[in-house]
mmCIF file of the C-alpha atoms, coordinates in Angstrom:
data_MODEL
# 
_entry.id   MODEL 
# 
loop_
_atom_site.group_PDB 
_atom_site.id 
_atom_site.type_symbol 
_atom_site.label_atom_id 
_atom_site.label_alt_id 
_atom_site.label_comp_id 
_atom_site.label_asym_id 
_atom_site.label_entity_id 
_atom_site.label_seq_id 
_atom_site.pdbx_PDB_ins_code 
_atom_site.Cartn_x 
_atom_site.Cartn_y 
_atom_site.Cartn_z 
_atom_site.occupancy 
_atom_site.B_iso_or_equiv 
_atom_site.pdbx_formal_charge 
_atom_site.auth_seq_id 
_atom_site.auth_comp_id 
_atom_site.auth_asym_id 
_atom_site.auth_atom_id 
_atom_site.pdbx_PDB_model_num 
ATOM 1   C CA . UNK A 1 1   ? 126.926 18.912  46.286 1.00 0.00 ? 1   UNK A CA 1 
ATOM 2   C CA . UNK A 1 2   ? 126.838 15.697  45.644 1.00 0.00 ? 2   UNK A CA 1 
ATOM 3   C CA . UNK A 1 3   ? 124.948 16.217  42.142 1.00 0.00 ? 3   UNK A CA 1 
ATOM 4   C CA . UNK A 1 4   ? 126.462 14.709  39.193 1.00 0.00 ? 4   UNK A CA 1 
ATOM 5   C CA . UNK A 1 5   ? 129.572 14.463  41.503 1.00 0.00 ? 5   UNK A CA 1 
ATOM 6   C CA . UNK A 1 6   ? 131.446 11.510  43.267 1.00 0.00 ? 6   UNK A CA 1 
ATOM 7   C CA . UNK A 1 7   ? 131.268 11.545  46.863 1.00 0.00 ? 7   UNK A CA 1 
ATOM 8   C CA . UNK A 1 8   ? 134.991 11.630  46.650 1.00 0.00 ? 8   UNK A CA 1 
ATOM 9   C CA . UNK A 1 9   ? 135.465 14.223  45.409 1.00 0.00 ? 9   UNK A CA 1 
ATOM 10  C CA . UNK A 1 10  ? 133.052 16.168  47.432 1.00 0.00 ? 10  UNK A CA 1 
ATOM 11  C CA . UNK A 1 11  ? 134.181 14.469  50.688 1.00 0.00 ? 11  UNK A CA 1 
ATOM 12  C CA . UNK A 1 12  ? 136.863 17.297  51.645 1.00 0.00 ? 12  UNK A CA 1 
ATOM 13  C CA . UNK A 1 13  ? 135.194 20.264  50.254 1.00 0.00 ? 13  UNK A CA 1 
ATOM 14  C CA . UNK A 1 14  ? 132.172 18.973  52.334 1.00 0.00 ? 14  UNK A CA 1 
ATOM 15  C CA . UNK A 1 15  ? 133.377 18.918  55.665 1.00 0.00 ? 15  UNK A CA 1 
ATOM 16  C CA . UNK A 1 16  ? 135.087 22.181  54.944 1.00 0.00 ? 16  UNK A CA 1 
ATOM 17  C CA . UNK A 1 17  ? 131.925 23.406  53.879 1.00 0.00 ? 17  UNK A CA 1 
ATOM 18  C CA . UNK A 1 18  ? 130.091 23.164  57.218 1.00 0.00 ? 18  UNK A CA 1 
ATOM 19  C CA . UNK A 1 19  ? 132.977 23.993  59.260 1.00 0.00 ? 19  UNK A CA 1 
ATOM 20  C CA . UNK A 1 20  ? 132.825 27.279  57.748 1.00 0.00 ? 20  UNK A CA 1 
ATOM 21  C CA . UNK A 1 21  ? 128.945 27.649  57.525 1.00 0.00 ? 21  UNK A CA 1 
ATOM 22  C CA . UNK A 1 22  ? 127.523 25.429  60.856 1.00 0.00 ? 22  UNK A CA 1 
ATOM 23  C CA . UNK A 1 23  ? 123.982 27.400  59.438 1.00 0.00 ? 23  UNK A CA 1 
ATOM 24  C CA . UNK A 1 24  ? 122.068 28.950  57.322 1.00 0.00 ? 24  UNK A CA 1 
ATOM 25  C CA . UNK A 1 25  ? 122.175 32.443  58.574 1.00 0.00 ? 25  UNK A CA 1 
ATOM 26  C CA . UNK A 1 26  ? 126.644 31.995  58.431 1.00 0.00 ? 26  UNK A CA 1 
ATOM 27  C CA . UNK A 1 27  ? 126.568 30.653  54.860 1.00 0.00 ? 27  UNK A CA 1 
ATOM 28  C CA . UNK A 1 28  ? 123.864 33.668  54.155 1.00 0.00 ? 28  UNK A CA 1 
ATOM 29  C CA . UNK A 1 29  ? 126.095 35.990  55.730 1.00 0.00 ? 29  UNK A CA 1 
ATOM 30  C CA . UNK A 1 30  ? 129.459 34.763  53.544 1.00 0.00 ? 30  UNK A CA 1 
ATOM 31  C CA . UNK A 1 31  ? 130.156 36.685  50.794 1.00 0.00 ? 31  UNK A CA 1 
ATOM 32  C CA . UNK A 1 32  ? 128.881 34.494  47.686 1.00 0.00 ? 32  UNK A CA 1 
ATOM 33  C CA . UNK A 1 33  ? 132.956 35.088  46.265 1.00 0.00 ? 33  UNK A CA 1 
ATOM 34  C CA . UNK A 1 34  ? 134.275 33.305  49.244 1.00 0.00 ? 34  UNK A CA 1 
ATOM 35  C CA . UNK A 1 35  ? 131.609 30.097  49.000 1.00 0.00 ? 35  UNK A CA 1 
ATOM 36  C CA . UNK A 1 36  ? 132.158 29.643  45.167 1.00 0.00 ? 36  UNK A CA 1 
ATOM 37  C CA . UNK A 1 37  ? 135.795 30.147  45.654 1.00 0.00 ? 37  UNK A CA 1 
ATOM 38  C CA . UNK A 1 38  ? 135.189 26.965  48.314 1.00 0.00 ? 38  UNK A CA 1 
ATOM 39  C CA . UNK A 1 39  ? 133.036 25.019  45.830 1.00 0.00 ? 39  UNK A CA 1 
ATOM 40  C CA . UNK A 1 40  ? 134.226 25.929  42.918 1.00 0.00 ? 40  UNK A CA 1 
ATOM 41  C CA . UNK A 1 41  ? 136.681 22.673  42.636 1.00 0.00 ? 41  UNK A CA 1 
ATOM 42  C CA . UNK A 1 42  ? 133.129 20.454  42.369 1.00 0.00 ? 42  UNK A CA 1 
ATOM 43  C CA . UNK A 1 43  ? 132.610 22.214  38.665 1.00 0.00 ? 43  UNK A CA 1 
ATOM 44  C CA . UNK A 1 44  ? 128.870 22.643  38.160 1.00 0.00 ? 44  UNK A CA 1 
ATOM 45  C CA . UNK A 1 45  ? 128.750 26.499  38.704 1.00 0.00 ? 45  UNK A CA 1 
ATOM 46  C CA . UNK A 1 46  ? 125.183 26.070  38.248 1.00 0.00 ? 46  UNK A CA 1 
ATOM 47  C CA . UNK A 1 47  ? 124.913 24.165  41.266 1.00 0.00 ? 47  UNK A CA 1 
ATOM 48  C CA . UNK A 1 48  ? 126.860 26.802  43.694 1.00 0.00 ? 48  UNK A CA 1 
ATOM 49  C CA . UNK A 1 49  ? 123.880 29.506  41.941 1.00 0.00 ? 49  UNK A CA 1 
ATOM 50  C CA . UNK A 1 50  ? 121.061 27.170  42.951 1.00 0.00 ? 50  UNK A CA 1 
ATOM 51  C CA . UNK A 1 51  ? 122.463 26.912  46.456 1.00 0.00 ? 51  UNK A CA 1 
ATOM 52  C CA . UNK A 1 52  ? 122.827 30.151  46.959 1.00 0.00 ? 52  UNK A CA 1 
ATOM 53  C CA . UNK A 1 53  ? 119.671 30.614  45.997 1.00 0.00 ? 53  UNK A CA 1 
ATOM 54  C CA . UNK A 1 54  ? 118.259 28.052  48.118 1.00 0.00 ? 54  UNK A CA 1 
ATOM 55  C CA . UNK A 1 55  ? 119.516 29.443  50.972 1.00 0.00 ? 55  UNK A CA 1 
ATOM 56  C CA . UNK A 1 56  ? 118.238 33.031  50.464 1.00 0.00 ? 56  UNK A CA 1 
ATOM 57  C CA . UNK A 1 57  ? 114.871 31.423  49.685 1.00 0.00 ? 57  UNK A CA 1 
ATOM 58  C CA . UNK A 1 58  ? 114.745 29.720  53.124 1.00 0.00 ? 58  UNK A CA 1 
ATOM 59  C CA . UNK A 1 59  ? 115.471 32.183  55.311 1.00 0.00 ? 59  UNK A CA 1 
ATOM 60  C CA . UNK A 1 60  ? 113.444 34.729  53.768 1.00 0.00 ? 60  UNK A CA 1 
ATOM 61  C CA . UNK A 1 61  ? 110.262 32.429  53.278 1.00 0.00 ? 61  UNK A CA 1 
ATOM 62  C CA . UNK A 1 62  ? 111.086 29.825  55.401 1.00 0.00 ? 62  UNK A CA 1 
ATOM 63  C CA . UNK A 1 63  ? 112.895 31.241  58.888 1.00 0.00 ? 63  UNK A CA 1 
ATOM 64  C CA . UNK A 1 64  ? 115.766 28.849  57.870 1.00 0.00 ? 64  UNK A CA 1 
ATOM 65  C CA . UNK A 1 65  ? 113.730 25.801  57.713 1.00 0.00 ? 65  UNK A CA 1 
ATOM 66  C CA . UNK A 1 66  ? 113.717 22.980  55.514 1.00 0.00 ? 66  UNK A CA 1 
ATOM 67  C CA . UNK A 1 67  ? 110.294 21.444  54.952 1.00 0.00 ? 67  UNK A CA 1 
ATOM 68  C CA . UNK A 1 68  ? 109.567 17.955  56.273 1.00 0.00 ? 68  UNK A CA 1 
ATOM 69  C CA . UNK A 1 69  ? 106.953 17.340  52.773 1.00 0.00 ? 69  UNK A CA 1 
ATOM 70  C CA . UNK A 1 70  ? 108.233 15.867  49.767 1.00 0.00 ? 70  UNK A CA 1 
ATOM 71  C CA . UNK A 1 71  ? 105.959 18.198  47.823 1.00 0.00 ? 71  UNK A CA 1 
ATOM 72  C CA . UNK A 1 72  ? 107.023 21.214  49.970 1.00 0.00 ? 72  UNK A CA 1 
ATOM 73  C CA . UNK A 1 73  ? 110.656 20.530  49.347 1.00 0.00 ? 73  UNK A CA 1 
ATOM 74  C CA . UNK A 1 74  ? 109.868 20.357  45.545 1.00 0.00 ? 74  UNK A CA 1 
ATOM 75  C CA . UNK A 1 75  ? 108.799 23.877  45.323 1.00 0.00 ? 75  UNK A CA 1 
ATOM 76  C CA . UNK A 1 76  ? 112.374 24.700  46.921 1.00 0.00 ? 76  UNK A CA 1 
ATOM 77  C CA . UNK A 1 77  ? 114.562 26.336  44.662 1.00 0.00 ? 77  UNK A CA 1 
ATOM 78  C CA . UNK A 1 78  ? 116.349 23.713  42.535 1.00 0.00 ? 78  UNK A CA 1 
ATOM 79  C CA . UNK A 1 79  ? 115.191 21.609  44.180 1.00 0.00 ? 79  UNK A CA 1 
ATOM 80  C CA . UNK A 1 80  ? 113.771 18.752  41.743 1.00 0.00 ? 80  UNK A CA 1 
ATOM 81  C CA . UNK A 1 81  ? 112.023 15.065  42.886 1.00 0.00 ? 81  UNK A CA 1 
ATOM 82  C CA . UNK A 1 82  ? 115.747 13.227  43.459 1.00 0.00 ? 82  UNK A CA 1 
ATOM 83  C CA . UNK A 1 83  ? 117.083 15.822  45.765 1.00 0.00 ? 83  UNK A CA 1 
ATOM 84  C CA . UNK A 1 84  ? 113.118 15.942  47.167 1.00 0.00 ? 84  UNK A CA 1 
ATOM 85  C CA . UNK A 1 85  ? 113.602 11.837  47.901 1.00 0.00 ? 85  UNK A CA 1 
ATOM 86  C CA . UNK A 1 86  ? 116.870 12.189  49.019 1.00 0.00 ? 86  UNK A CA 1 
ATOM 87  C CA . UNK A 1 87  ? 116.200 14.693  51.836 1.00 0.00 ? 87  UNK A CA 1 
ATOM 88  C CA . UNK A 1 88  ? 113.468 13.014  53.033 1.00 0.00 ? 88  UNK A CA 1 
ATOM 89  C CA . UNK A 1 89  ? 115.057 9.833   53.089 1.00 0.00 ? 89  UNK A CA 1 
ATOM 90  C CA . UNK A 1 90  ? 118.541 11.162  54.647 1.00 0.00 ? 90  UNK A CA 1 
ATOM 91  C CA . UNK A 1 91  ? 117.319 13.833  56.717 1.00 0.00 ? 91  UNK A CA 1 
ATOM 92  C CA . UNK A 1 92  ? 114.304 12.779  58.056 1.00 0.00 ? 92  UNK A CA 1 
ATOM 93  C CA . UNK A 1 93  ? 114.668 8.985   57.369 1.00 0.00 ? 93  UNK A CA 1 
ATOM 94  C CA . UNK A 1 94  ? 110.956 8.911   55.533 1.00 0.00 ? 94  UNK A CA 1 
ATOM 95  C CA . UNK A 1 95  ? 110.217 5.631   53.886 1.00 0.00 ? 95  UNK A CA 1 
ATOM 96  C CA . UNK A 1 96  ? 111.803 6.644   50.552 1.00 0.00 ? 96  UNK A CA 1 
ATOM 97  C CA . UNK A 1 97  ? 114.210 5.386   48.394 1.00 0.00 ? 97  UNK A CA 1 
ATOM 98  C CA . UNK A 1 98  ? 116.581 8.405   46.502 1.00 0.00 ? 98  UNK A CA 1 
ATOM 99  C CA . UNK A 1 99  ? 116.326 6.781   43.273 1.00 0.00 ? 99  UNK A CA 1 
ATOM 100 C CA . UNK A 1 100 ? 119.760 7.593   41.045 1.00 0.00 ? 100 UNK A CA 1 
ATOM 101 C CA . UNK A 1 101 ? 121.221 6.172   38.355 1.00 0.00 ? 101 UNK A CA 1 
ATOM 102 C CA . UNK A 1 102 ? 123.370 3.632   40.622 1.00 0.00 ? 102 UNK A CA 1 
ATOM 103 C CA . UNK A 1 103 ? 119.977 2.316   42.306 1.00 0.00 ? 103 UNK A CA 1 
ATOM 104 C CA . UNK A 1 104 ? 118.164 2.160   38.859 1.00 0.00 ? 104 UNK A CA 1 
ATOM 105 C CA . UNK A 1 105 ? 121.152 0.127   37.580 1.00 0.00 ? 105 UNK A CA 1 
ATOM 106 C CA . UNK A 1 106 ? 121.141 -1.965  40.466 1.00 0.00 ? 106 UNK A CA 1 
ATOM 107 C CA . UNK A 1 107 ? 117.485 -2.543  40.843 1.00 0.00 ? 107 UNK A CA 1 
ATOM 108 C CA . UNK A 1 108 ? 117.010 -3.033  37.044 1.00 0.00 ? 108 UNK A CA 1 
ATOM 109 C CA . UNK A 1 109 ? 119.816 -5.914  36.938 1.00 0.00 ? 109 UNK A CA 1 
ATOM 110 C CA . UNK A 1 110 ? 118.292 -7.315  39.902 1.00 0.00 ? 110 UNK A CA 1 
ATOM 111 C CA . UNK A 1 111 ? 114.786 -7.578  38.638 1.00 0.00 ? 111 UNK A CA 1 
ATOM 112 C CA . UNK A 1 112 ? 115.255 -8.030  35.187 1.00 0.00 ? 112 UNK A CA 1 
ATOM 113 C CA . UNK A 1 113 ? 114.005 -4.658  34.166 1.00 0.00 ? 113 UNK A CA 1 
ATOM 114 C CA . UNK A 1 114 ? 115.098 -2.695  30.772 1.00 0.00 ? 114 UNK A CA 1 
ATOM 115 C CA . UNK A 1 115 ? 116.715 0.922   32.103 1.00 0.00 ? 115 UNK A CA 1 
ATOM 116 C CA . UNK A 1 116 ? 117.808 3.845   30.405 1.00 0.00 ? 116 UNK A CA 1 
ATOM 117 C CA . UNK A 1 117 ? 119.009 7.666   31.777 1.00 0.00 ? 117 UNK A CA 1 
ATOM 118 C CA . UNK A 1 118 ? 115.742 8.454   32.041 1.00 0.00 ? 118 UNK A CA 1 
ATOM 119 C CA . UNK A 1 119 ? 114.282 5.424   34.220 1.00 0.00 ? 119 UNK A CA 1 
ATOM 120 C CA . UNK A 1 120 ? 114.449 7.038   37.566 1.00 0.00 ? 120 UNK A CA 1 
ATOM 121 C CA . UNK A 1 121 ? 110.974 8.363   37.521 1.00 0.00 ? 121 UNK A CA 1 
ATOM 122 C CA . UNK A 1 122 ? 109.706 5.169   36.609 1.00 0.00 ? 122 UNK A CA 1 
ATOM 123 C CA . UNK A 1 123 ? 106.815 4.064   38.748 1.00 0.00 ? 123 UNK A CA 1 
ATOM 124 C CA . UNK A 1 124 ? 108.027 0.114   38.750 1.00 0.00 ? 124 UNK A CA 1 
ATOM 125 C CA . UNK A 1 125 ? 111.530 1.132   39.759 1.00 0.00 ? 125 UNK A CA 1 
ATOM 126 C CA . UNK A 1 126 ? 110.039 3.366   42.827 1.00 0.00 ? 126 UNK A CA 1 
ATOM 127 C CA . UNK A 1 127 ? 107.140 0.374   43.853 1.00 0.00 ? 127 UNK A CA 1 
ATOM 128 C CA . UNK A 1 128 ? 110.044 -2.426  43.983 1.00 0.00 ? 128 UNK A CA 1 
ATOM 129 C CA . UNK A 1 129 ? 112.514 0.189   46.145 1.00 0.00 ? 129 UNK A CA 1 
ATOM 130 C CA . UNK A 1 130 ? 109.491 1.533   48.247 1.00 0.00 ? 130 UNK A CA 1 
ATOM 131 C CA . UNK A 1 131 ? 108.821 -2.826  48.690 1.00 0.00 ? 131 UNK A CA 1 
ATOM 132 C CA . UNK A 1 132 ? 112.670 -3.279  49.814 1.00 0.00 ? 132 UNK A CA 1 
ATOM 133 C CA . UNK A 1 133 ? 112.298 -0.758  52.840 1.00 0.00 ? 133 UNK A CA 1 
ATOM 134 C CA . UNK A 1 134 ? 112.942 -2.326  56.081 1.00 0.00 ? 134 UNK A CA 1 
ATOM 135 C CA . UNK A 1 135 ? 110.723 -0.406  59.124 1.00 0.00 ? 135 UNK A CA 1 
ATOM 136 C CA . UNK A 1 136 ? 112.442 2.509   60.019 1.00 0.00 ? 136 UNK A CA 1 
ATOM 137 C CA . UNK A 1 137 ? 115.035 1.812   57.697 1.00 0.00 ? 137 UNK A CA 1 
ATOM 138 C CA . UNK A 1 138 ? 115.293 3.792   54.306 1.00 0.00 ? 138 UNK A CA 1 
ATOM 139 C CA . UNK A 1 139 ? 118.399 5.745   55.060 1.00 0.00 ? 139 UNK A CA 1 
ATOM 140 C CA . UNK A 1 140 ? 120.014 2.468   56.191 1.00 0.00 ? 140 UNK A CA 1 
ATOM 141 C CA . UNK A 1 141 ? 118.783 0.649   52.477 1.00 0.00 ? 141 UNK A CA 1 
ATOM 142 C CA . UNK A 1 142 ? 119.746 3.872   50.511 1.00 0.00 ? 142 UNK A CA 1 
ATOM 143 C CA . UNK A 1 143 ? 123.182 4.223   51.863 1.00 0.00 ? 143 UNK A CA 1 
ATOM 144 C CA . UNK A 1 144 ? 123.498 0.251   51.300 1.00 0.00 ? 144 UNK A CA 1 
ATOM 145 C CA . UNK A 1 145 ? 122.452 0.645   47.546 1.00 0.00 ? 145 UNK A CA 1 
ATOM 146 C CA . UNK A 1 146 ? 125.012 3.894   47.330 1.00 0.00 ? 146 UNK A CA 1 
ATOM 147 C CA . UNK A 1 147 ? 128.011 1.819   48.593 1.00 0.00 ? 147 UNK A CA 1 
ATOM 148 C CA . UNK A 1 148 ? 127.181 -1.593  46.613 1.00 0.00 ? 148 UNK A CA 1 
ATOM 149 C CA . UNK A 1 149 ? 126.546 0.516   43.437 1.00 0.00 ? 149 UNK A CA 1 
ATOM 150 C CA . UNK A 1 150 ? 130.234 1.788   43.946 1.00 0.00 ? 150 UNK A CA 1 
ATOM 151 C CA . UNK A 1 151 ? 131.734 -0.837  45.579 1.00 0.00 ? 151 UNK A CA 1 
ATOM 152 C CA . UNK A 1 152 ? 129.441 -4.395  43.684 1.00 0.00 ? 152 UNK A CA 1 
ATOM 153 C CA . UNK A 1 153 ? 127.298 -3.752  40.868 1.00 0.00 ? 153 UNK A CA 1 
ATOM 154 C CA . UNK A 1 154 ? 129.159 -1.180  39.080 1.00 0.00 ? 154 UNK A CA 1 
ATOM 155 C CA . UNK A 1 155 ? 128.414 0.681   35.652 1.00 0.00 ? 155 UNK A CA 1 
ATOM 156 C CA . UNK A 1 156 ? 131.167 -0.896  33.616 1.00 0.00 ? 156 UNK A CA 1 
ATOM 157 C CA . UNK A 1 157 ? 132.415 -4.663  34.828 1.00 0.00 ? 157 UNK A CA 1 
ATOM 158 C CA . UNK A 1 158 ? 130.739 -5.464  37.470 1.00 0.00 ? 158 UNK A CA 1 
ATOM 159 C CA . UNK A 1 159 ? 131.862 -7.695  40.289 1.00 0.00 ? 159 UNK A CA 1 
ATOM 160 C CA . UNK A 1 160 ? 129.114 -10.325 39.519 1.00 0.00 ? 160 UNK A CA 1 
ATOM 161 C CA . UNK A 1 161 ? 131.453 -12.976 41.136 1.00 0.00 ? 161 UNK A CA 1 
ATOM 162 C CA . UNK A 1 162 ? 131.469 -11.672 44.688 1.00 0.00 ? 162 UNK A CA 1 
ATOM 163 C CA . UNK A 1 163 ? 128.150 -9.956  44.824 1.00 0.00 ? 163 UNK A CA 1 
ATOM 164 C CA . UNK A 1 164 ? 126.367 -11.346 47.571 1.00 0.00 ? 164 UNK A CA 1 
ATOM 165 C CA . UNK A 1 165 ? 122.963 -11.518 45.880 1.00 0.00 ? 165 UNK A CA 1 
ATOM 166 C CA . UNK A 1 166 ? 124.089 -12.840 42.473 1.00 0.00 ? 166 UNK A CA 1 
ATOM 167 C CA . UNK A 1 167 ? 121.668 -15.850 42.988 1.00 0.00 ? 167 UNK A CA 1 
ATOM 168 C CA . UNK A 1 168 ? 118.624 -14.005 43.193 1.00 0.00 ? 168 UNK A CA 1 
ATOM 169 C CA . UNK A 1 169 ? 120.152 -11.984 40.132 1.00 0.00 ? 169 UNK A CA 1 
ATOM 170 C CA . UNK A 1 170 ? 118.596 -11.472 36.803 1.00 0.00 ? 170 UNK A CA 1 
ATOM 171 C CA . UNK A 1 171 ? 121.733 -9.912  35.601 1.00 0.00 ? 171 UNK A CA 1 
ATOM 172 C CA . UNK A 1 172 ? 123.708 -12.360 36.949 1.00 0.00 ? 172 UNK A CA 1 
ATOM 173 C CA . UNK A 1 173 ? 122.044 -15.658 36.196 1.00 0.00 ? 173 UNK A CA 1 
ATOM 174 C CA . UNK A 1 174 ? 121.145 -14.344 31.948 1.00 0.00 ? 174 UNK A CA 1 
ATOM 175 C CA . UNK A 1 175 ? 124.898 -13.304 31.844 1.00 0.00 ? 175 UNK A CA 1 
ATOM 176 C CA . UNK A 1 176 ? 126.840 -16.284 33.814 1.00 0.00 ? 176 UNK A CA 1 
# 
């Protein structure tokens, strides 16, 4: 859901969400009407196919299991190497980063790097957050970069001044 979508805005429709469907076998069972009428606020109407279509895939193939492989969860149904990262890293708190556009922003300001749309495969970008993961910790990092992405080091004006890391900045010390 949270595709291309503030966490926001997919806060309420979220939590309504599982209420309604605690499983796969209740949100298989719902008539597909009822669950885009539900997500159909987020936009994307893509996105509400690809679930769908997710969810018939795993409990036909899958007995309503989500694979614990990276690679196994690519072959998923839209299911591409962010969403890949970010259930390993959420879900089963694996040592990896989900690299977005907020954490390739971040990460490239830190480090001095040149980014563009398309730098979130970059091998650099995923060897310096793979480097930055405390033991046991990548859901903890990835939820920190998330916030401070929103909250800090923002697309458009940044709050340089009360970022907490601004000495160890590239960004910060080129620009201030």
């Amino acid at each position: 859901m949270l595709q291309r979508t503030r966490a926001d805005q997919v806060a309420r429709i979220y939590q309504e969400f599982v209420s309604r469907y605690p499983n796969f076998q209740t949100l298989r069972q719902a008539p597909r009407r009822e669950v885009k009428k539900l997500l159909q606020p987020l936009g994307l109407n893509w996105r509400i196919e690809r679930i769908l279509e997710l969810i018939d895939f795993l409990e036909r193939k899958l007995d309503g299991r989500i694979p614990e492989d990276y690679d196994a969860l690519k072959e998923l149904p839209g299911v591409g190497p962010y969403v890949a990262s970010a259930i390993m890293c959420y879900a089963f708190n694996r040592p990896i980063v989900a690299i977005d556009v907020n954490v390739v922003r971040i990460l490239s300001r830190i480090f001095g790097l040149h980014y563009t749309k398309h730098s979130k495969g970059s091998k650099k970008l995923t060897e310096i957050a793979s480097s930055l993961i405390p033991e046991g910790k990548a859901r903890d990092l990835s939820l920190s970069l998330v916030d401070f992405g929103a909250l800090v080091c923002t697309a458009s004006k940044p709050r340089c001044h009360e970022c907490p890391i601004k000495s160890h900045c590239t960004y910060y010390t080129s620009s201030g």
